[in-house]
C-alpha distance (Angstrom), angle and dihedral (degrees) to the residues before:
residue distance angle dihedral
X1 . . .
X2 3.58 . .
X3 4.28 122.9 .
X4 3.57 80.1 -122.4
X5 3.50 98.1 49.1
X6 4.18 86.3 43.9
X7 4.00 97.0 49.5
X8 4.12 85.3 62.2
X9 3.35 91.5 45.9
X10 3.59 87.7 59.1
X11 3.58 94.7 36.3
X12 3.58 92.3 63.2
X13 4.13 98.5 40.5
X14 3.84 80.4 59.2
X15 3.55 98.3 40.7
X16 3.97 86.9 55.8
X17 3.21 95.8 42.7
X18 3.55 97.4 53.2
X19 3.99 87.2 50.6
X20 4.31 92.1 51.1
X21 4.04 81.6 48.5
X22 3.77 90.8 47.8
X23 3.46 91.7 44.7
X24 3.79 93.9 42.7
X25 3.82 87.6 56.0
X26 3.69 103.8 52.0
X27 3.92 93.4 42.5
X28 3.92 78.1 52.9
X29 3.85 89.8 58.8
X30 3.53 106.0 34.5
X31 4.34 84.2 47.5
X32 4.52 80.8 46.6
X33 4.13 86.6 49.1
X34 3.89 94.4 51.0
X35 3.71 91.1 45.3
X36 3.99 82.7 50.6
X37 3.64 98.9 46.0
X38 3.97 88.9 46.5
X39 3.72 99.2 57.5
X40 3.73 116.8 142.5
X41 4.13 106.5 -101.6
X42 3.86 104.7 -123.3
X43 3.64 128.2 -143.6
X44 3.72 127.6 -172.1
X45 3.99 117.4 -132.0
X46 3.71 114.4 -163.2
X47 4.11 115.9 179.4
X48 3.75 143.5 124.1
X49 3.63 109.7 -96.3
X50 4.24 93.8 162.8
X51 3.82 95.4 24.3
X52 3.83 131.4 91.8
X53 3.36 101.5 -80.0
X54 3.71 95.6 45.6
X55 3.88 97.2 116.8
X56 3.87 88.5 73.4
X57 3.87 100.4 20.8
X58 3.80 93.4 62.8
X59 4.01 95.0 56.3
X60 3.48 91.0 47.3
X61 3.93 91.1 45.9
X62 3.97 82.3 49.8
X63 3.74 92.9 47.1
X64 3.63 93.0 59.8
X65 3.97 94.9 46.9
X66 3.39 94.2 47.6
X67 4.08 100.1 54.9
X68 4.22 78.4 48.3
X69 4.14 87.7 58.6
X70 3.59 87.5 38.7
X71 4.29 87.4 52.2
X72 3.48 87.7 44.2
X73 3.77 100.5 53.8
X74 3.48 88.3 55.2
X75 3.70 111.7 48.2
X76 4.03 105.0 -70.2
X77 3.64 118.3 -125.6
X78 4.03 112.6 -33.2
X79 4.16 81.5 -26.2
X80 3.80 98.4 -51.2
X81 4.00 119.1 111.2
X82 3.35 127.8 -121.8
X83 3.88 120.1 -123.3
X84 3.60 131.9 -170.3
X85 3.36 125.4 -156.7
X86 3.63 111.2 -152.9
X87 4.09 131.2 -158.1
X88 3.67 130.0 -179.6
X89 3.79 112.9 -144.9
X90 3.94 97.6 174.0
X91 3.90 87.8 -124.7
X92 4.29 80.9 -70.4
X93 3.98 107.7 146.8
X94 4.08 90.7 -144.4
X95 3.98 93.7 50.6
X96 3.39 85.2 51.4
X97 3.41 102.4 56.2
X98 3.63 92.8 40.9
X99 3.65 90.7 59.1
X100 4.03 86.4 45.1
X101 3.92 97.7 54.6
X102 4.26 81.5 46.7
X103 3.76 94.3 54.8
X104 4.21 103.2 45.4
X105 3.48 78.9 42.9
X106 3.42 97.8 59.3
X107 4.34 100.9 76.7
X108 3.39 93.9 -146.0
X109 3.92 104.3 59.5
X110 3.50 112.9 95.9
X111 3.85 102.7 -167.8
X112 3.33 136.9 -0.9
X113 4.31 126.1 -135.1
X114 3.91 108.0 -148.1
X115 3.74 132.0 177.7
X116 3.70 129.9 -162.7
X117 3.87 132.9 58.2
X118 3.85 106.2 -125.6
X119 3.55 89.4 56.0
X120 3.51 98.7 36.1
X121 3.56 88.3 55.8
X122 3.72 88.9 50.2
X123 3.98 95.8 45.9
X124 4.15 94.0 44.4
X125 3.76 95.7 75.9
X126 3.59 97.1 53.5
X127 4.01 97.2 42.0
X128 4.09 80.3 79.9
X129 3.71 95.3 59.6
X130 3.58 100.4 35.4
X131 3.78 92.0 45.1
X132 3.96 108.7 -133.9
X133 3.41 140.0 125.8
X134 3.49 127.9 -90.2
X135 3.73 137.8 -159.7
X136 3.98 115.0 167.7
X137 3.89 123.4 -160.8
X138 4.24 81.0 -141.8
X139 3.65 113.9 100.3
X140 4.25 81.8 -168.2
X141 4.42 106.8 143.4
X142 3.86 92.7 -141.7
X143 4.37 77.7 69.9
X144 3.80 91.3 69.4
X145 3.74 107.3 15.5
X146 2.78 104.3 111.7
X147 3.77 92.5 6.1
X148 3.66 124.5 -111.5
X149 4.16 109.8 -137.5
X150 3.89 96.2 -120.3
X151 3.91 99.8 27.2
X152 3.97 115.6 97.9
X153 3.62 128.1 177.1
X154 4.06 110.9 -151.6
X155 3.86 81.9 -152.1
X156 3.62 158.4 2.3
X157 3.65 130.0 -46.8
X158 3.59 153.2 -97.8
X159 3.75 89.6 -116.6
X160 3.52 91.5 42.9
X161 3.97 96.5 49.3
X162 3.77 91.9 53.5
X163 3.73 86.3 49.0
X164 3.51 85.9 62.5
X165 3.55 99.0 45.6
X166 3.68 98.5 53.0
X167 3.86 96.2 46.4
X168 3.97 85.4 58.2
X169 3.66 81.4 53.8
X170 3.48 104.3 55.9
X171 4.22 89.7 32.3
X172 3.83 88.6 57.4
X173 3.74 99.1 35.9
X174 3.74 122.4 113.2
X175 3.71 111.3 -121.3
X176 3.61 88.8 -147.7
X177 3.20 93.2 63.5
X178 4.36 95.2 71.6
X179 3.99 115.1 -118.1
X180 3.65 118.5 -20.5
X181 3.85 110.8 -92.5
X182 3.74 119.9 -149.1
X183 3.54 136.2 173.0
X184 4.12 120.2 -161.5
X185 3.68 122.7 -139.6
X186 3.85 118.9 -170.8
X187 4.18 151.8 173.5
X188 3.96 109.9 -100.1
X189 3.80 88.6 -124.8
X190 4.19 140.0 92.7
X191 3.81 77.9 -90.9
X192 3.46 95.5 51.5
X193 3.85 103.8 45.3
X194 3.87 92.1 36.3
X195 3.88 100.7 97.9
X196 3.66 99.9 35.7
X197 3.76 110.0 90.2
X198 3.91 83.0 49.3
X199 3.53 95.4 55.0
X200 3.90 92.8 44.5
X201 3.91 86.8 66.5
X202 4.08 95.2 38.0
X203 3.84 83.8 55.0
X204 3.81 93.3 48.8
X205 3.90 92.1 41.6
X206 4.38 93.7 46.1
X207 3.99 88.4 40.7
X208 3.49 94.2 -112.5
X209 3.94 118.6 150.3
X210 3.32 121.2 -139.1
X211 3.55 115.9 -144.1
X212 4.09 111.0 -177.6
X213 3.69 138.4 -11.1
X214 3.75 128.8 -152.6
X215 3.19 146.0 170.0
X216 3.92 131.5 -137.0
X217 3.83 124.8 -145.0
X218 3.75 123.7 -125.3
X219 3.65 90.2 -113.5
X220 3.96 101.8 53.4
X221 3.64 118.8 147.1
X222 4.03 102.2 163.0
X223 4.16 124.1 15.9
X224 4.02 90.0 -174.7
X225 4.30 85.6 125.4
X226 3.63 90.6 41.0
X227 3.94 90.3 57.8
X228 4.12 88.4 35.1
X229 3.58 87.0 57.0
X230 4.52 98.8 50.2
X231 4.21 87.7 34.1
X232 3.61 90.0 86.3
X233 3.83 91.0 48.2
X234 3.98 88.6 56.2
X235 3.62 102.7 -135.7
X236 3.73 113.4 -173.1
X237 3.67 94.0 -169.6
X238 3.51 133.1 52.4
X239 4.13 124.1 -163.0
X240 4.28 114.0 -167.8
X241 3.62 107.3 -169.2
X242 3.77 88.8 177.3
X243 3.87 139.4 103.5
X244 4.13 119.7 -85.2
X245 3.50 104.8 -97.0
X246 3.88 91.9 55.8
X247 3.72 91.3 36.2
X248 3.88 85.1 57.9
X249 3.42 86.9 57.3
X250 3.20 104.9 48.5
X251 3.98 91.7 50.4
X252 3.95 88.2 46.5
X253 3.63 91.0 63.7
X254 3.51 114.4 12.6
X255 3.93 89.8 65.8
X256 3.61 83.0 48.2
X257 3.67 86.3 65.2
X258 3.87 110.4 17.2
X259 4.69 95.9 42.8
X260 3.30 93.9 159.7
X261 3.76 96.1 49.7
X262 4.19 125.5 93.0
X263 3.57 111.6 -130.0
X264 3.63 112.0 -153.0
X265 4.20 127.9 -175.4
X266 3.96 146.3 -167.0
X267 3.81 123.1 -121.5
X268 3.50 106.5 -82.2
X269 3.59 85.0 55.9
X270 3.91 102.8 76.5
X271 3.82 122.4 83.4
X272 3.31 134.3 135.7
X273 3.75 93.4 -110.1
X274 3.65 79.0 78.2
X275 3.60 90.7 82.3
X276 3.70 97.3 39.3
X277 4.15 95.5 53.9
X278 3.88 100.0 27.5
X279 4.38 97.2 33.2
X280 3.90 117.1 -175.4
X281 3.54 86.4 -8.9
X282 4.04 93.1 84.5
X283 3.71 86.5 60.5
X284 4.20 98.1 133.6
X285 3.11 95.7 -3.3
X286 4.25 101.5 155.1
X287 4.26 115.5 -136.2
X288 3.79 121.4 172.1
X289 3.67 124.8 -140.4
X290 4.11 148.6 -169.7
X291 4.00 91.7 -159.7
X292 3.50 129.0 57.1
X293 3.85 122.7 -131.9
X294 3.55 151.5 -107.9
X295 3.66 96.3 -96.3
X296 3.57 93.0 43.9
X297 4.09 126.9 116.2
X298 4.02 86.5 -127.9
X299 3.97 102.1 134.4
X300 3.77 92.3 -131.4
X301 3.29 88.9 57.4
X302 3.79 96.6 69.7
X303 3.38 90.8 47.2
X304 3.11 99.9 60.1
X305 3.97 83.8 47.7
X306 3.83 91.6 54.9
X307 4.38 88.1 41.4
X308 3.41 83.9 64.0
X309 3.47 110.0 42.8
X310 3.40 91.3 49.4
X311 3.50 91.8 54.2
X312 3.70 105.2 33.0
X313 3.72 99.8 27.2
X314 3.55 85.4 -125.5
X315 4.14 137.3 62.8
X316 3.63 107.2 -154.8
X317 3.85 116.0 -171.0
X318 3.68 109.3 -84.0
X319 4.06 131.0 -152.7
X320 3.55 134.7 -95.0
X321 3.77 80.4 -116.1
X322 3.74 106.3 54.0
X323 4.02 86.8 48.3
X324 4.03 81.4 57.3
X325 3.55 92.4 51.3
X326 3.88 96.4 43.0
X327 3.68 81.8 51.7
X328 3.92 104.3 54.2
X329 3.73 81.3 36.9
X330 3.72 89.8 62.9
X331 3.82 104.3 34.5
X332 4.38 90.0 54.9
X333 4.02 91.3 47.5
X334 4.00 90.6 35.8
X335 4.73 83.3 54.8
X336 4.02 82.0 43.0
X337 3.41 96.2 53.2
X338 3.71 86.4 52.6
X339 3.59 94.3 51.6
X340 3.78 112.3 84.8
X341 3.24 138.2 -89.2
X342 3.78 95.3 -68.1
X343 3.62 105.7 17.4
X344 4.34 125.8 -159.9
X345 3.42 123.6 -149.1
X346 4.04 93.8 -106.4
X347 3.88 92.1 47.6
X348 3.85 80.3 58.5
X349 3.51 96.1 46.5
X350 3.87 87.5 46.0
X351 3.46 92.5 54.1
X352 3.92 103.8 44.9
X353 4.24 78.1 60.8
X354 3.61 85.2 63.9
X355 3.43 97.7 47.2
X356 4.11 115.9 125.5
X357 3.34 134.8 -172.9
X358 3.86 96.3 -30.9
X359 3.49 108.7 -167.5
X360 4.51 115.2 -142.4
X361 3.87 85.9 -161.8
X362 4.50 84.3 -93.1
X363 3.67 96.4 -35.6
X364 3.44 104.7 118.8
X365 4.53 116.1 -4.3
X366 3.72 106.2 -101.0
X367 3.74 128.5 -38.6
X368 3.58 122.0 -142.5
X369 4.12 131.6 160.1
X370 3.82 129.6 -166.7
X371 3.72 133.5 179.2
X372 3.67 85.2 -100.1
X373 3.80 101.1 45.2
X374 3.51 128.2 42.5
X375 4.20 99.7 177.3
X376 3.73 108.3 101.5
X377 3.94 121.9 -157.4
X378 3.52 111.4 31.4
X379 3.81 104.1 -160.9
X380 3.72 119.2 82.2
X381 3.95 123.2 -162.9
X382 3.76 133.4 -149.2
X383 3.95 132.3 -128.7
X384 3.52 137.0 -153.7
X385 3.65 118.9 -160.8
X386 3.71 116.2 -127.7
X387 4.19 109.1 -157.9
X388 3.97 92.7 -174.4
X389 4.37 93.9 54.9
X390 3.94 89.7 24.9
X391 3.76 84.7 -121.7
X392 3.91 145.5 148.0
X393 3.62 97.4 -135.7
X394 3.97 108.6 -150.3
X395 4.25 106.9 -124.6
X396 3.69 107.3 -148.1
X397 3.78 124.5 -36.8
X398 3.97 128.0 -64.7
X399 3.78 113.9 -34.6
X400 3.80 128.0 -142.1
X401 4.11 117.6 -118.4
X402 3.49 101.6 -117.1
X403 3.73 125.9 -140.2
X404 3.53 104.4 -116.5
């Protein structure tokens, strides 16, 4: 063979080869791009699973990781699974935010899920400036009014659910009966204290007296000399803004010393512990709530029932709580999903502003947001407890907030 003949030879081995390499490299990216573009969508859980208000945290912490299996089993968002990242911080305002700082530090969390009101009130200013997404467990006003940027409230609030409950007081009140007495029991917490100097005025505005306020420590196991302590004042309505293990409590014995009285209760107060610590004594006692429950006729209710009898076999009854997480679970992935392709934490926070009217298949009533106003559903609904079925009984159908 001639040199001549040899150097094309060569020519063309390298000329191929520098094709396969070519080749090689851009299947290497566009394989590197897919990977990219498939990325799992992270989501930051932060609630008390050991703490004190663990009997309702942990459903709603399950809520939210279930509707993520349930995404999951069926394709994710646009093919990519959800993950959420879950941390424990025992209801303790540091561990929380500690875990906080960890998660909009972490670049690849979208949004973050919180829980309490202390910390959510300490977490809420600095959402703006570190740009991320934030849903908080807390239904506390100071939240949303004025609004923080990236803070959003599925539902109503605190102030707005003891609004509620003391217009159903003085509708339902007998005239004969003088003014409207009513004494206020609550948690010694953010959450506790956040609704009081808004009922103070509603009370003053309706004509409602109030007689005593207290508050209950985290640790509670009997409130007989709380309840010794108002009897003499003769309440004949009692308010628990309080989580349901001390709510429990508080309707165990303070009907065993106030009978006559009607004992009435925010959301985070129902459970169906109540019926295990307090027994027939939760018999009419009055909750208000933003979610509607197992027993309802709400049709995402049965599906979740069917979900998890398909999966499980079984479909044992479910709290109030896990409904609420399933529900905030489903509204962030739902504004994800909506998002883009590749979505950023402020097109997400753009586009839960131009959220309307989102329906949760009868969850919650309809959610909207707007630069303005960062409380979602506007409809609140109340409950009736029902000792003989172990029951919330719903009273009527959705209620308007009124302006008060």
């Amino acid at each position: 063979m001639s040199l001549l003949n040899v150097s094309k030879v060569t020519l063309k081995f390298i000329s191929s080869l520098y094709l396969l390499c070519t080749l090689l490299l851009l299947l290497l990216f566009t394989f590197s791009l897919s990977a990219e573009e498939k990325q799992s969508i992270k989501l930051g859980l932060l609630v008390d699973l050991s703490g004190p208000t663990s009997e309702i945290s942990m459903p709603y912490a399950d809520g939210v990781r279930e509707y993520a299996n349930y995404l999951n089993e069926n394709g994710g968002i646009k093919g990519r699974k959800v993950e959420i990242e879950t941390f424990d911080y025992r209801y303790e305002i540091p561990k929380a935010l500690t875990a906080f700082e960890k998660f909009y530090a972490t670049p690849s969390i979208l949004a973050i899920i919180g829980w309490g009101t202390g910390d959510s009130m300490r977490i809420a200013p600095v959402t703006k400036e570190k740009k991320i997404l934030f849903i908080p467990g807390s239904f506390a006003e100071s939240l949303v009014t004025p609004p923080f940027p990236y803070v959003f409230v599925p539902s109503s609030t605190y102030d707005e659910e003891v609004g509620v409950l003391l217009k159903y007081i003085k509708d339902n009140h007998k005239k004969s009966s003088g003014k409207p007495r009513l004494a206020i029991l609550h948690h010694d917490s953010g959450f506790g204290r956040a609704p009081i100097e808004y009922a103070k005025k509603v009370c003053e505005k309706l004509g409602i007296e109030i007689v005593s306020i207290n508050s209950m420590d985290s640790g509670i196991t009997n409130a007989t000399d709380i309840f010794k302590n108002i009897a003499p004042l003769n309440p004949q309505y009692v308010i628990l803004h309080d989580t349901a293990r001390r709510t429990s409590v508080g309707i165990r014995d303070g009907k065993t010393v106030l009978p006559n009285a009607q004992f009435l209760g925010t959301y985070y107060s129902i459970s169906e512990q109540t019926f295990e610590i307090a027994g027939n004594k939760t018999d009419g006692y009055i909750a208000i709530s933003p979610y509607r429950g197992w027993n309802s006729d709400a049709k995402e209710i049965k599906f979740i029932k069917d979900y998890l009898k398909k999966k499980y076999s079984k479909s044992e009854p479910k709290p109030i709580h896990y409904i609420q997480g399933w529900a905030v679970c489903k509204l962030l992935t739902s504004v994800i999903a909506n998002s883009g392709n590749n979505p950023s934490r402020e097109t997400l926070q753009n586009n839960f502003e131009k959220l309307s009217n989102f329906d949760l298949n009868g969850l919650t009533s309809p959610i909207s947001f707007s630069p303005s106003m960062h409380k979602g559903a506007r409809k609140l609904m109340l409950l009736r407890a029902n000792f003989s079925t172990k029951n919330f009984d719903e009273i009527g159908p959705w209620m308007d907030i009124p302006e008060l």
